[in-house]
Rosetta silent file (secondary structure, phi, psi, omega in degrees, C-alpha in Angstrom):
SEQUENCE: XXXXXXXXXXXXXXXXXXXXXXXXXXXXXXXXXXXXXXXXXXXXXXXXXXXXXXXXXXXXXXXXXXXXXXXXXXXXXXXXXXXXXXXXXXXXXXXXXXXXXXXXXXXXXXXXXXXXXXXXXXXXXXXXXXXXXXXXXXXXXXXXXXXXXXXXXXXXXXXXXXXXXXXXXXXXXXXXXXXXXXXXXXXXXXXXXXXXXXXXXXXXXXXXXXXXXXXXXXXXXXXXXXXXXXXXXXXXXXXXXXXXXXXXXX
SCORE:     score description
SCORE:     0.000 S_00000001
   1 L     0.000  147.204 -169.625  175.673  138.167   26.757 S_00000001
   2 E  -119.393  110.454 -172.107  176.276  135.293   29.001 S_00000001
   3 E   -98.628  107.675  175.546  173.102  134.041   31.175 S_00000001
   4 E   -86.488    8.385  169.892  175.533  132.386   34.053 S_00000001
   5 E  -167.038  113.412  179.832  172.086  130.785   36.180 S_00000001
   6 E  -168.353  153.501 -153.669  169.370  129.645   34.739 S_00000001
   7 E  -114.279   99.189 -169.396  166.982  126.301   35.507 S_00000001
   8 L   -85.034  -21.971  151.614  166.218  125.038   32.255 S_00000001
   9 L   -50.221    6.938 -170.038  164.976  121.500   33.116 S_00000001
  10 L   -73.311  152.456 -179.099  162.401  123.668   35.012 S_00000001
  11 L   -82.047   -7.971  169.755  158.642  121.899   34.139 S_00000001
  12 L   -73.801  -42.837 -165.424  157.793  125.917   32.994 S_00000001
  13 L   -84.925  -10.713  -99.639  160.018  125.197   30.108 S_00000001
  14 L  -110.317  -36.734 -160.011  158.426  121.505   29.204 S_00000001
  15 L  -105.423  -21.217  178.858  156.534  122.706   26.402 S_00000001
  16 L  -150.714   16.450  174.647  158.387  125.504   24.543 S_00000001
  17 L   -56.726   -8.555  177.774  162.184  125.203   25.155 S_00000001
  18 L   -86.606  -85.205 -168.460  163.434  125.142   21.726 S_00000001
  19 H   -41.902  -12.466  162.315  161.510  128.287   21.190 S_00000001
  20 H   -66.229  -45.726  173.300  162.913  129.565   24.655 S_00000001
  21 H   -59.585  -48.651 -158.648  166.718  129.532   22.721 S_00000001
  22 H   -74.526  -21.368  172.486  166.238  130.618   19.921 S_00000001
  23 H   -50.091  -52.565 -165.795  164.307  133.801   21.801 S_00000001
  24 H   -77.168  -31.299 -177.645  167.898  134.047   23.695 S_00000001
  25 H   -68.320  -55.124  167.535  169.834  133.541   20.979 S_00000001
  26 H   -45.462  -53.729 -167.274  167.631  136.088   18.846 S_00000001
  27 H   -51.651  -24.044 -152.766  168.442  138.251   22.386 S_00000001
  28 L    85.649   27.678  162.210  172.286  138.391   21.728 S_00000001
  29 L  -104.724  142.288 -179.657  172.747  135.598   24.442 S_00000001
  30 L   -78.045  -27.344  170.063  175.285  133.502   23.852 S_00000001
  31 E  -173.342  167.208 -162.628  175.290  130.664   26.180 S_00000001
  32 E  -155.082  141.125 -172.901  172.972  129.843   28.932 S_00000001
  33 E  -117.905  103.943  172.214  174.404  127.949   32.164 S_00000001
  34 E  -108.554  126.503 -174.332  171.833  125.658   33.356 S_00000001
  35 E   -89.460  172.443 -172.347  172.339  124.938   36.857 S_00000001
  36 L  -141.749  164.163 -147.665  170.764  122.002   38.615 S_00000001
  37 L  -116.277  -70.714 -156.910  168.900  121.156   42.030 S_00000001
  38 L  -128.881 -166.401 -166.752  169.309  117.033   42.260 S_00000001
  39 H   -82.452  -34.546 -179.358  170.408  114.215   40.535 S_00000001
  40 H   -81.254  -24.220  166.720  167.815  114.188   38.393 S_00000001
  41 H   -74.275  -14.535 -155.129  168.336  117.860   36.866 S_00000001
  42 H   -84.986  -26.559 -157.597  172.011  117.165   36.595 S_00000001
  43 H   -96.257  -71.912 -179.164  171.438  114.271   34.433 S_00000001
  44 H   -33.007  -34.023 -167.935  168.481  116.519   32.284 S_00000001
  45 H   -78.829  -27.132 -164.597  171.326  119.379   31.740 S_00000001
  46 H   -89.752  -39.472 -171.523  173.456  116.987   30.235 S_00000001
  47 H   -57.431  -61.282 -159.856  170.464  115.689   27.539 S_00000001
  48 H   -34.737  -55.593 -156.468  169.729  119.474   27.124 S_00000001
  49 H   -82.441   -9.284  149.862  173.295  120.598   26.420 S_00000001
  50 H   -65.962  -64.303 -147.051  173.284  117.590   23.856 S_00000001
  51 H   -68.035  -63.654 -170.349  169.678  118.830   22.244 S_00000001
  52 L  -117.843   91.909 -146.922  171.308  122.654   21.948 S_00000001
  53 L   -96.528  -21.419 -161.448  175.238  121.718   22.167 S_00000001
  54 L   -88.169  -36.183 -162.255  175.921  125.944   20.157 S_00000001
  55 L   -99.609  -48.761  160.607  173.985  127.344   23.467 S_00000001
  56 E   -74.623  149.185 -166.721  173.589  125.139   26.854 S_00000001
  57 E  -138.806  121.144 -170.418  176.255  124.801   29.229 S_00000001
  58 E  -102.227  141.035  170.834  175.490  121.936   31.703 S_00000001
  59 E  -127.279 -178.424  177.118  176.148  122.470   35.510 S_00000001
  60 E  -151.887  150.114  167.626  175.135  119.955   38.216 S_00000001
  61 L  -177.159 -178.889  166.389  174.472  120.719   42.386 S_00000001
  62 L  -131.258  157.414 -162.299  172.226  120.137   45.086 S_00000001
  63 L   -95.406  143.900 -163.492  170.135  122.732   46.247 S_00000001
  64 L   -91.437   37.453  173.757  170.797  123.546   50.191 S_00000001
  65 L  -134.908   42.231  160.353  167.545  122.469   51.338 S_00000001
  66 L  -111.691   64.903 -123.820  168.309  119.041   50.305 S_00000001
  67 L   -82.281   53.431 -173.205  169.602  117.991   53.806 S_00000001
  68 L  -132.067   77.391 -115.190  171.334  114.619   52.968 S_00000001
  69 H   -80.724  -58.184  162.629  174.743  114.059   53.043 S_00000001
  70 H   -30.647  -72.976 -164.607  174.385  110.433   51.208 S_00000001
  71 H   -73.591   -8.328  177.340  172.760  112.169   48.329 S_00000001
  72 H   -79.673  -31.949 -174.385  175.094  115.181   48.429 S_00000001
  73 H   -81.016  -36.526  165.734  177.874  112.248   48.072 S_00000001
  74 H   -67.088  -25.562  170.535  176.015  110.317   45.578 S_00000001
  75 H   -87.059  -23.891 -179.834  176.231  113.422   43.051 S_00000001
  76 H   -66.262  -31.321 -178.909  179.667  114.128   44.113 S_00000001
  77 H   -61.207  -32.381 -165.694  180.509  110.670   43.020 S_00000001
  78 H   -92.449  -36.325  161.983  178.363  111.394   39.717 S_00000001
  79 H   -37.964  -43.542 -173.317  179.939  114.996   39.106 S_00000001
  80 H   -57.259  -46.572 -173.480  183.907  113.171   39.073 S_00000001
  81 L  -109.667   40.610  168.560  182.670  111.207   36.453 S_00000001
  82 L  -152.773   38.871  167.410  181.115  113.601   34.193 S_00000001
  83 L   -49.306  -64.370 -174.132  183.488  116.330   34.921 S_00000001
  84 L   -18.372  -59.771  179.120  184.221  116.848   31.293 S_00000001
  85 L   -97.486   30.946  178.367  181.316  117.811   30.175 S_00000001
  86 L  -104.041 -176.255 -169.553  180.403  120.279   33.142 S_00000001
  87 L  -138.262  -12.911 -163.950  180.893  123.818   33.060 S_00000001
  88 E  -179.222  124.594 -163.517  180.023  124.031   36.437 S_00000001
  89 E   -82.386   97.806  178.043  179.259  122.709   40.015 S_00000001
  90 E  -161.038  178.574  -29.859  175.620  124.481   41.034 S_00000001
  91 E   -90.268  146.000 -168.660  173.913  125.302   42.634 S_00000001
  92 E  -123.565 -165.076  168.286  174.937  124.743   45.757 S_00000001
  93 E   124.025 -145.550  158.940  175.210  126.700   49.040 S_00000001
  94 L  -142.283 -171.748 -171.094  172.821  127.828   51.779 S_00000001
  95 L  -134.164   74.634 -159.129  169.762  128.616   52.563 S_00000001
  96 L   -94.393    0.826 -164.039  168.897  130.328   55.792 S_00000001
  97 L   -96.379  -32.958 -176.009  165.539  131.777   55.269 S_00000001
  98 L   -73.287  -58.928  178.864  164.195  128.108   54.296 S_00000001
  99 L  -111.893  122.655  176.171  166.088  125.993   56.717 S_00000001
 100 L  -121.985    3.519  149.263  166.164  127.718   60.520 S_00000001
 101 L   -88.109  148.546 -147.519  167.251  125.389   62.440 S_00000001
 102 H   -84.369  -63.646  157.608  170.748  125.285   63.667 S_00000001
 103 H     0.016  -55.099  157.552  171.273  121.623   63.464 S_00000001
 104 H   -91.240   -4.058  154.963  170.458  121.480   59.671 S_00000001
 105 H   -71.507  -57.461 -178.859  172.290  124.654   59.014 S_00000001
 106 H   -50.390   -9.522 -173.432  175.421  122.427   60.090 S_00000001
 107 H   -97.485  -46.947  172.397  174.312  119.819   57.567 S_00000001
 108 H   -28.437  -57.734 -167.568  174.105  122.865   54.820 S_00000001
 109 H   -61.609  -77.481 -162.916  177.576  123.937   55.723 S_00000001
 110 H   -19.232  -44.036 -159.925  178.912  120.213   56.001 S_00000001
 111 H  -109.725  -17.034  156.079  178.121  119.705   52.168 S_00000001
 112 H   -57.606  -44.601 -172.659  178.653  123.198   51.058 S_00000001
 113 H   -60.078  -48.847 -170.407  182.355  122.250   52.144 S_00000001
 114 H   -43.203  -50.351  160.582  182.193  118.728   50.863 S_00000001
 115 H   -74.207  -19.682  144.316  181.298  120.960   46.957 S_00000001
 116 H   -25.404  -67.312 -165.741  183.747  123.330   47.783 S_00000001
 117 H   -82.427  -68.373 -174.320  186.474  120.669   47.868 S_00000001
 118 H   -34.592  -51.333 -169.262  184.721  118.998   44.576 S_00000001
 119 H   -70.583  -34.806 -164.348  185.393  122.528   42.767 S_00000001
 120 H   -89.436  -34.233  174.396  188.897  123.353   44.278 S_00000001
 121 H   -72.274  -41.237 -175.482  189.848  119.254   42.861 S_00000001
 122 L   -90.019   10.214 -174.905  188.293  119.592   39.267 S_00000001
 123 L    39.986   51.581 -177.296  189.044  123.463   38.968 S_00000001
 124 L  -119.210 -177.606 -172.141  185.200  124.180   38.068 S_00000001
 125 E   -97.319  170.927 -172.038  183.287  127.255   39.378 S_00000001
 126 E  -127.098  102.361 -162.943  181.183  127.311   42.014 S_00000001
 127 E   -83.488  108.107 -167.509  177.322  128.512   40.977 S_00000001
 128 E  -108.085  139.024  175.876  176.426  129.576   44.763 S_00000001
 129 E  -131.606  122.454 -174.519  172.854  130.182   46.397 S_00000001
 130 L  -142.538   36.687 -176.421  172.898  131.937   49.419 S_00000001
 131 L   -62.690  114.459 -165.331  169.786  133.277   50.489 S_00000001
 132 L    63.469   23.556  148.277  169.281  134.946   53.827 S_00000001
 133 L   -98.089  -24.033 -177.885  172.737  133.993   54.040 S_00000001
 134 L   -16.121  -73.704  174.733  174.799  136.167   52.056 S_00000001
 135 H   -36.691  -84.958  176.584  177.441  136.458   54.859 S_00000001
 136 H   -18.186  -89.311 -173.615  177.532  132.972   56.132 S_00000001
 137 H   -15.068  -85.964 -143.396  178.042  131.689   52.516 S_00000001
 138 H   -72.275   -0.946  156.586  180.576  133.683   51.817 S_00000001
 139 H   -79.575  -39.179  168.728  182.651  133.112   55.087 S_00000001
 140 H   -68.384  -66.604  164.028  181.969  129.781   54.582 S_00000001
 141 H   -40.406  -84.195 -126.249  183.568  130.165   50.776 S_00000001
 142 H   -85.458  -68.070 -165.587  186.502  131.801   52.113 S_00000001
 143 H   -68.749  -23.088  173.646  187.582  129.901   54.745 S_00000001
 144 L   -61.903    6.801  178.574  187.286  126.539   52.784 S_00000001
 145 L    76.012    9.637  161.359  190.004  128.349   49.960 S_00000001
 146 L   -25.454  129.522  152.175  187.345  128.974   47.342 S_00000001
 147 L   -97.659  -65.051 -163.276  188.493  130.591   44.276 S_00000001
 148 L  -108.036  106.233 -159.644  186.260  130.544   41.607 S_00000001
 149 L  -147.654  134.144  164.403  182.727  131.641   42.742 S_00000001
 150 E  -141.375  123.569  171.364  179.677  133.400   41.781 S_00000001
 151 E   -60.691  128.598  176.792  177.011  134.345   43.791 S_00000001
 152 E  -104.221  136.654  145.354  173.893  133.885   42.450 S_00000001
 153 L    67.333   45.912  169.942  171.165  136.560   43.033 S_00000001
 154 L   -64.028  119.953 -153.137  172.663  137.643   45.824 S_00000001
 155 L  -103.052    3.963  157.379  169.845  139.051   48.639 S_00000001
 156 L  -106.572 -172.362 -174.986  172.069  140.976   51.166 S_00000001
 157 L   -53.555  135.507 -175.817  173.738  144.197   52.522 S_00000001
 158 L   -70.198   -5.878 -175.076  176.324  145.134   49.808 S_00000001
 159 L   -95.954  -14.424  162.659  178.116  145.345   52.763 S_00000001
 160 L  -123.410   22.038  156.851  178.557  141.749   53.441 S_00000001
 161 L  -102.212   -4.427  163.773  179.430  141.133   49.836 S_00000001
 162 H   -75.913  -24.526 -172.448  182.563  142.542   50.236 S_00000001
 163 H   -84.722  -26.613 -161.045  184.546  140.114   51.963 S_00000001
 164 H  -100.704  -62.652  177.020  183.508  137.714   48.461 S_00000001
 165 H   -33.671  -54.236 -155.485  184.648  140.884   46.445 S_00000001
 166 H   -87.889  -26.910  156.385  188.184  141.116   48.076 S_00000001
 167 L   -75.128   14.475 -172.086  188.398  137.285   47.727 S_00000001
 168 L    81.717   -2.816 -136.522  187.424  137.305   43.775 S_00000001
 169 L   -95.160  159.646 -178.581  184.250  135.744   44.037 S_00000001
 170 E  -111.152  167.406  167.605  181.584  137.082   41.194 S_00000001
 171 E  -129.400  135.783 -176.486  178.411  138.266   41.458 S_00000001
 172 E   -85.243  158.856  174.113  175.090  137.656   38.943 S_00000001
 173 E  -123.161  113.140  164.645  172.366  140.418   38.794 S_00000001
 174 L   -65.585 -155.334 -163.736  169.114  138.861   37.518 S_00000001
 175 L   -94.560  -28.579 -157.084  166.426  141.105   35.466 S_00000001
 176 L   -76.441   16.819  163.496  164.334  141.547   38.918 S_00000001
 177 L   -75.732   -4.458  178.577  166.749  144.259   39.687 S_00000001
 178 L   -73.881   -7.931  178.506  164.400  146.687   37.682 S_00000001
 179 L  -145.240   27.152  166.403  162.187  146.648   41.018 S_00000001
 180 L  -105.005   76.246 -142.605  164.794  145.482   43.297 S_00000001
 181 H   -63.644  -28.860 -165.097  165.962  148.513   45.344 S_00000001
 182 H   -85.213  -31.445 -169.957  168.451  145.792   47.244 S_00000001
 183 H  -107.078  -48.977  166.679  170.083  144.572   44.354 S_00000001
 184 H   -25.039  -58.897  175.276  170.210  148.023   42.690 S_00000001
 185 H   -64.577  -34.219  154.078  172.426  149.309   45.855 S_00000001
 186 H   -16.088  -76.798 -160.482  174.394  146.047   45.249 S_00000001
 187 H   -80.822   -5.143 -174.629  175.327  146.727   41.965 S_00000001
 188 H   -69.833  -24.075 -161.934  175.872  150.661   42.816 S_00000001
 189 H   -96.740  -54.730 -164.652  178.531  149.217   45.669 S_00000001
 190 L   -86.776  103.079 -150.292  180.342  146.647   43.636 S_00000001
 191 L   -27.044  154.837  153.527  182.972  147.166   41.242 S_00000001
 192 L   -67.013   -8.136 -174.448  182.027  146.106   37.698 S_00000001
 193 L   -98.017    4.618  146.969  184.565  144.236   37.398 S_00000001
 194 L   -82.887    0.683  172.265  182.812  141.298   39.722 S_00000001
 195 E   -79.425 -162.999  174.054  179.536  141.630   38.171 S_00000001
 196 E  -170.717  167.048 -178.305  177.856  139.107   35.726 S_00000001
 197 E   -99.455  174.045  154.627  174.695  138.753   34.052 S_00000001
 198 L  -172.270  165.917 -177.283  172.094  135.854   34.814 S_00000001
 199 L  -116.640  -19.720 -160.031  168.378  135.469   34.320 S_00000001
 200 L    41.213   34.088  179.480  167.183  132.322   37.073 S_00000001
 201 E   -68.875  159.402   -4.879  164.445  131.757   34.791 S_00000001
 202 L   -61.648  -19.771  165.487  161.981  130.461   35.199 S_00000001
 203 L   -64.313 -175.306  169.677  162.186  132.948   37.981 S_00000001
 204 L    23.553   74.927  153.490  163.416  136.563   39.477 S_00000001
 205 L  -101.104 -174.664 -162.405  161.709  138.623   36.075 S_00000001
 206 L   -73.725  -46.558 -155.238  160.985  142.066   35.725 S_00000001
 207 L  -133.679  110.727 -164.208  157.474  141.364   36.620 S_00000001
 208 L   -39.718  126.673  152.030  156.873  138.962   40.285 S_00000001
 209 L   110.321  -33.937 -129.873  154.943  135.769   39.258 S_00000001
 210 L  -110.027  122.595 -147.871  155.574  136.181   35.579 S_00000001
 211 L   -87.363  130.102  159.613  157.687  133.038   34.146 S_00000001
 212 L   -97.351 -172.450  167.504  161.032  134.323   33.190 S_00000001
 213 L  -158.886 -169.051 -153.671  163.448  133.188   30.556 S_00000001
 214 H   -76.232  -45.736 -173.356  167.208  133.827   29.277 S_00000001
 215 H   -48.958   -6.822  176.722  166.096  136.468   26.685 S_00000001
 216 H   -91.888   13.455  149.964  165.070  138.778   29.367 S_00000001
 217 L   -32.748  -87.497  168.498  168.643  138.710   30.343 S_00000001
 218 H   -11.143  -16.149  171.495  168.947  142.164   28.505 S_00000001
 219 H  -100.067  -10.755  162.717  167.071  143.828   31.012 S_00000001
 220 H   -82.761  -36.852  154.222  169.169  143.143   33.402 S_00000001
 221 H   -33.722  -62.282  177.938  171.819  144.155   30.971 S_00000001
 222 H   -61.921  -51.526  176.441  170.102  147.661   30.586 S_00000001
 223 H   -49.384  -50.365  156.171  169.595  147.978   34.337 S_00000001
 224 H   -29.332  -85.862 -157.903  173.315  147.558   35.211 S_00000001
 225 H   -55.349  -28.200 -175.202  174.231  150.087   32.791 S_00000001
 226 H   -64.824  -58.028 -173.194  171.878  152.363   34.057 S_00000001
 227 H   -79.741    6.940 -178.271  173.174  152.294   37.800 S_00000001
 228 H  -117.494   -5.382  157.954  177.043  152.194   37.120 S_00000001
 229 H    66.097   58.265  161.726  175.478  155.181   34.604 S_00000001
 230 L  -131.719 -175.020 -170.073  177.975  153.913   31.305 S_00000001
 231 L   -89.655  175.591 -175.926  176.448  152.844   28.101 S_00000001
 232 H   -57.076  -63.299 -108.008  174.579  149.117   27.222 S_00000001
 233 H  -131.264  -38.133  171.311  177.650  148.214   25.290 S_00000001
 234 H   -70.190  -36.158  168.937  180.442  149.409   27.687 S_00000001
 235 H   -36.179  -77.171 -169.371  178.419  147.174   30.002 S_00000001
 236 H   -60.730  -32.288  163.480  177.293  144.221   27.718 S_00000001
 237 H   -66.246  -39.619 -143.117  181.770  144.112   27.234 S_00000001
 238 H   -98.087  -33.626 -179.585  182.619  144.369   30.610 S_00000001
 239 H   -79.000  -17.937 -162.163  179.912  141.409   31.887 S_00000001
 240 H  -100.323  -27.094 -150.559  181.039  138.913   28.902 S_00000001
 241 H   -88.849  -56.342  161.507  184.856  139.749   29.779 S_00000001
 242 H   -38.359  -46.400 -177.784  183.880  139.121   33.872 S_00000001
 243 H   -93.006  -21.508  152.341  182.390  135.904   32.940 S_00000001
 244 H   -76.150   -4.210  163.392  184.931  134.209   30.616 S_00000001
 245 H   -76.097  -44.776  165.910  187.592  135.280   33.199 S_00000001
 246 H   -58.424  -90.105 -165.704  184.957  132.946   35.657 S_00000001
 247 L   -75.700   16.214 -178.016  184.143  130.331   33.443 S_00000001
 248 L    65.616 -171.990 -178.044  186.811  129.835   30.278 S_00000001
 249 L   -75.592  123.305 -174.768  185.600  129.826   27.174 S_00000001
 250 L   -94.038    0.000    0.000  181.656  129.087   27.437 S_00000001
């Protein structure tokens, strides 16, 4: 299993992160894609992915309620020159339930495009957050020539994830889909061959408030298989095969 979003530089982890791997590792995960908010996680993902070099996968982004174009430009400058060792640009995207005004939705977009064009020059995926956005985003994705995209945790009508389907784009299912009726019909609409796993830990577990981490990645794992009604193992192949098609060898 591949946990494709997950924030490991989170201050919930500060205290027990070695014992946070080897639980995922113990899980049957395999690599863990730690996305980043700011400048300062993108720089932690790279010590981390030194610290567990068989397991972390370093990403870098800014999170879309960081409304600053300078600082979206200051990471892009610091992404070119630590391409190498990224795996991935995230997360980036937008955020419409957080930022409501139209004016700083235009700054969102401006710098979604700006990481757009950063992904489409280095050929790296694009770890996407799109909350109360799901459309926008992905209309936004599309017309800028995205290719290689995966919505994380995607919170709308399976019905405006389609236009990201018929363009390629992937989608992760965290664990909170065991009580997530919206993400259930998701994965019930959307071929299997665009899903992916991911955990967001510390966040979106099984149980609201309750710190998550990558080993409960399996429950999302279980869930999946449940609604597309095949077994754990035609599953757990079909999500590892989806996400090295995304990402190369992790």
């Amino acid at each position: 299993m591949f946990d494709t979003h997950a924030h490991l530089c989170a201050g919930e982890f500060a205290s027990d992160l070695a014992a946070v791997v080897d639980r995922a590792v113990a899980a049957g995960v395999r690599a863990i894609v730690a996305v980043g908010e700011d400048l300062a996680d993108a720089r932690a993902n790279l010590v981390l992915a030194r610290r567990f070099p068989a397991t972390v996968r370093p990403a870098a982004g800014l999170f879309p309620t960081h409304l600053d174009l300078e600082q979206a430009d200051g990471l892009i400058a610091w992404i070119r020159r630590h391409q190498g060792e990224l795996v991935a640009i995230g997360e980036v995207g937008l955020d419409y339930w957080k930022v409501q005004e139209e004016p700083e939705r235009e700054i969102q977009r401006e710098i979604l495009r700006r990481f757009a064009a950063l992904a489409q020059e280095l050929d790296l995926p694009l770890n996407v957050h799109s909350r109360s956005a799901g459309r926008a985003t992905i209309e936004a994705l599309v017309a800028s020539g995205a290719r290689r995209v995966q919505m994380h945790a995607f919170d709308g009508r399976a019905a405006n994830a389609l236009p990201g389907v018929e363009a390629g784009f992937f989608f992760s299912v965290p664990p909170s889909i065991v009580r997530s009726e919206q993400k259930q019909k998701l994965v019930r609409r959307l071929p299997l061959s665009c899903l992916l796993l991911e955990t967001d830990s510390p966040v979106l577990g099984t149980v609201p408030g309750e710190r998550n981490e990558p080993a409960r990645l399996v429950d999302a794992l279980v869930a999946i298989a449940e609604v597309k009604e095949i077994s754990r193992g035609e599953a757990r192949e079909a999500l590892a095969a989806n996400t090295l098609r995304l990402y190369g060898q992790l």
